[in-house]
N, C-alpha and C positions, 0 to 999 in steps of 0.2 A: 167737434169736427164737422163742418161742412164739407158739400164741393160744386151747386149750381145757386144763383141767384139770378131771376128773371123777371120780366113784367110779367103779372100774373093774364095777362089779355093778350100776351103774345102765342103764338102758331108754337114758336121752340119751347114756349113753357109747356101748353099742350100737349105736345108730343116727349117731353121730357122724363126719364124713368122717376116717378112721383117720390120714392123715396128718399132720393136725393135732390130732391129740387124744393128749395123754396120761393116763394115769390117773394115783388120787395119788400112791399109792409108786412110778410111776416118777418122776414131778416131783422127791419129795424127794429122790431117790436124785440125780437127775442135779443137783437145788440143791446135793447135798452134795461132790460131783465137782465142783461149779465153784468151790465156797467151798474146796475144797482144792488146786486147779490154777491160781486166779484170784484176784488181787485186785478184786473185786466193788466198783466206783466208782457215786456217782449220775449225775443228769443235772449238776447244779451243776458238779461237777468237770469234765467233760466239754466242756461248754461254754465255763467258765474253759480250759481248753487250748487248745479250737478255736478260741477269739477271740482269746488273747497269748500262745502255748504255756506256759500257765504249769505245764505238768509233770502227769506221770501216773506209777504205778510200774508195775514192770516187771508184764508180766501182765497188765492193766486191762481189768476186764471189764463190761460195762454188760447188765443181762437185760431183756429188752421184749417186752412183748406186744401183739398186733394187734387189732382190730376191737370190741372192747367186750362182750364175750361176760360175763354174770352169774357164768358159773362161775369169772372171776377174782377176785373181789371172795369167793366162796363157798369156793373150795378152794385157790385159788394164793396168797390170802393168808397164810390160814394157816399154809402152810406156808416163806413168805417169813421172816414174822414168828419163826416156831421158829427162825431163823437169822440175825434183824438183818439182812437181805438187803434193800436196797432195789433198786426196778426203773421201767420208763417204761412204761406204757401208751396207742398208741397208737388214740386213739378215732374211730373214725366217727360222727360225730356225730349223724347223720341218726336214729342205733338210738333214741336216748336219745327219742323223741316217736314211735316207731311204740307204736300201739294193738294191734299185732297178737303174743302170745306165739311162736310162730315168727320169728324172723328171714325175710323174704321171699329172701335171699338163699341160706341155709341148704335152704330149702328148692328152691333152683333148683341147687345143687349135685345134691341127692339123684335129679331129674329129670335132670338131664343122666349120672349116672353109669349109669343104665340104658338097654344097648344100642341102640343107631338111635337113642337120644332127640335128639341133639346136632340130627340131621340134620331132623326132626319139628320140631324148636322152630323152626328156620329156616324152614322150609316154612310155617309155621302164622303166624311173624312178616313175614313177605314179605321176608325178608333175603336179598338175592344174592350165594349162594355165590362166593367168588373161587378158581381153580382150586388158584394156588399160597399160600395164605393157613393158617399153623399153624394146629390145630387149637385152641391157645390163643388166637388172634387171633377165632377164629371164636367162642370161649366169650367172647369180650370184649364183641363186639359182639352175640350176645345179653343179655347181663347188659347193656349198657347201653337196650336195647331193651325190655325187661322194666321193667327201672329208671325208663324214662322213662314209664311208664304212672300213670295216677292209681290210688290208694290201693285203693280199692274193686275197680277194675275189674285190678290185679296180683293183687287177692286174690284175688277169680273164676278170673283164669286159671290159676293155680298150681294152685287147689282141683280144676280141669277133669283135672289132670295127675295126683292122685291120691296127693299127697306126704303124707306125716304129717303132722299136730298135733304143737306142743308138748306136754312133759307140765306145765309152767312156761313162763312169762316167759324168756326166752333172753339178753336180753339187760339191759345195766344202763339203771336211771331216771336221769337228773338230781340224785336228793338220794341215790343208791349212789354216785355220781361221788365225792362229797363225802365220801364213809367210806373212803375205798381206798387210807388212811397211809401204807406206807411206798411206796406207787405213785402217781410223777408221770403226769399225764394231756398229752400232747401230740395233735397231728393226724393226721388221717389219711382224709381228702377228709373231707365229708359224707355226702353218697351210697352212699359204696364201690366206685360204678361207676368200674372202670378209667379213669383219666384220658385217656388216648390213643384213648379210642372217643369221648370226651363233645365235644359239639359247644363248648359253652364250659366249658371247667376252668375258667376261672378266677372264671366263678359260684359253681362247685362248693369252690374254696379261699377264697374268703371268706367265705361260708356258713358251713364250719369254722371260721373264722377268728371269725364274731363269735359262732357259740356257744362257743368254746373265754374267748373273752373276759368271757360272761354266767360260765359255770364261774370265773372267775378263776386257767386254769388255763394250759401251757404255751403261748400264744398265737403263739410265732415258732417252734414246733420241729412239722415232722411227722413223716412217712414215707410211698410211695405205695401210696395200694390196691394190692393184686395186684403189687406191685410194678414196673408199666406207665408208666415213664417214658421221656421222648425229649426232647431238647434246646430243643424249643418246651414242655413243661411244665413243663421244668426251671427255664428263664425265666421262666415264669407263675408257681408257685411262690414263685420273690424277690419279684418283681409284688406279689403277696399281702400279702408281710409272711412269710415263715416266711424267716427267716436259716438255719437249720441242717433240711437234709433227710438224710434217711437211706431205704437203699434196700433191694433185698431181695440186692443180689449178694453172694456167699457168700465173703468175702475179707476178709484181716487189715488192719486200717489200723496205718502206721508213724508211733509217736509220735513220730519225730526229724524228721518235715519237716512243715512248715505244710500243711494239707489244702486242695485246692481243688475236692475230687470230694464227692459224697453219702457218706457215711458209708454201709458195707457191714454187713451180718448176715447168720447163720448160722443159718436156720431148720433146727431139730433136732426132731427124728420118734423117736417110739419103736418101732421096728421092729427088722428082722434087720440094719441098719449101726448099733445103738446097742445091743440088748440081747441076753444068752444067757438060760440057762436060770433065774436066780437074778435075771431082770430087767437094770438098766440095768448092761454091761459096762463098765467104767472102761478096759479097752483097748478097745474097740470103739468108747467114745467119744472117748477121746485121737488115734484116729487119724482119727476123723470131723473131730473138731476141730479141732488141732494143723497137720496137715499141709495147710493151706490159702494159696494166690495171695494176695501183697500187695495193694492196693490199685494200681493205677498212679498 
């Protein structure tokens, strides 16, 4: 699982949340580490197995991207393509008709990562702290608070908090959707707001659901924002129409038995568990990878 790739000398890599951001040479390095440890399958195949096991080889490895960001279509492509590397991109759909070159969410990340901010946005949103409540839970239910705000008036309030400007358009249009070859486009809410805060998800998946349809693109396959699911949206989900979900838990699925869980990934970070001195470690990432919990 990815979801940014950038020039590493750019201002947007810079200001980029580091955990999900790779630059290009490490992307390629780590494409070339999987093209050499992996046999690299599309969605097609994938789906032929999970519907009549009809087989996978040993190794099978699927790459996917999250949330719709432009610098996959500008840098990840390319360097796909250098490889005959196909992948799944899973799109929020909602990105594709915002007027605004920041992502609104992008930039409520950058808000929240500066100290006491967490606490400030709640106060300022009237949200009641709960005492025993992750501090994830709590970033949930502002992002969906934030989210539910109209257009104009998120804009306002982000601009109050002092976050950057794009230096571009951040994320993809509607006719970029349509250039992004060897990358299928499946779901991935509309909104983005965690599904587990959102008063009705399952607005929010079929929403996706019939722009993913206008696209003429993966219409039954998503994955969950933030990866925030629970057993009533997992329900809502089928509800929808999406037969095959996939989730963000970090675990190997076994080709030998029929699946009956979300399909797991391995969101990988370019940091000190993947790179040394000469960028991405090929032991560093074998054991990042490799050595992970089956699926139950």
């Amino acid at each position: 699982m990815f979801h940014r790739v950038l020039p590493a000398n750019s201002s947007e890599y810079n200001r980029a949340e580091r955990e999900y951001t790779f630059s290009c040479n490490g992307f390629g390095q780590c494409l070339d580490f999987l093209r050499t440890h992996y046999n690299i399958i599309d969605l097609d195949r994938l789906q032929a197995h999970a519907e009549c096991m009809a087989g996978l080889p040993d190794r099978a490895g699927l790459i996917t991207f999250d949330d719709g960001w432009r610098d996959t279509l500008l840098y990840a492509l390319p360097e796909l393509k250098k490889r005959r590397l196909p992948a799944v991109l899973f799109l929020a759909t909602g990105v594709l008709d915002s007027a605004d070159d920041r992502w609104w969410q992008d930039a409520l990340v950058e808000i929240i990562q500066s100290p006491g901010s967490l606490e400030k946005l709640e106060s300022s949103l009237n949200i009641q702290v709960v005492e025993s409540e992750s501090r994830k839970m709590r970033i949930y239910r502002v992002t969906a608070s934030v989210g539910g705000m109209m257009p104009d008036a998120r804009r306002a309030f982000l601009q109050s908090w002092n976050a950057h400007s794009a230096t571009g358009r951040q994320m993809l249009s509607r006719e970029e959707v349509r250039n992004l070859d060897l990358i299928r486009v499946a779901g991935h809410g509309h909104s983005h707001i965690p599904l587990t805060a959102l008063q009705d998800p399952l607005v929010d998946l079929q929403r996706s659901r019939i722009v993913l349809g206008e696209l003429g693109t993966e219409a039954d396959v998503m994955s969950y924002p933030h990866g925030a699911v629970n057993e009533d949206v997992r329900a809502l989900a089928h509800l929808a129409g999406f037969a095959m979900c996939f989730s963000s838990a970090p675990v190997l699925m076994d080709t030998r038995v029929k699946w009956v869980s979300d399909i797991g990934r391995i969101h990988v970070p370019e940091n000190s568990w993947t790179t040394g001195s000469s960028g991405i470690d090929p032991a560093k990432l074998a054991t990042f990878l490799f050595f992970r919990s089956h699926s139950a």
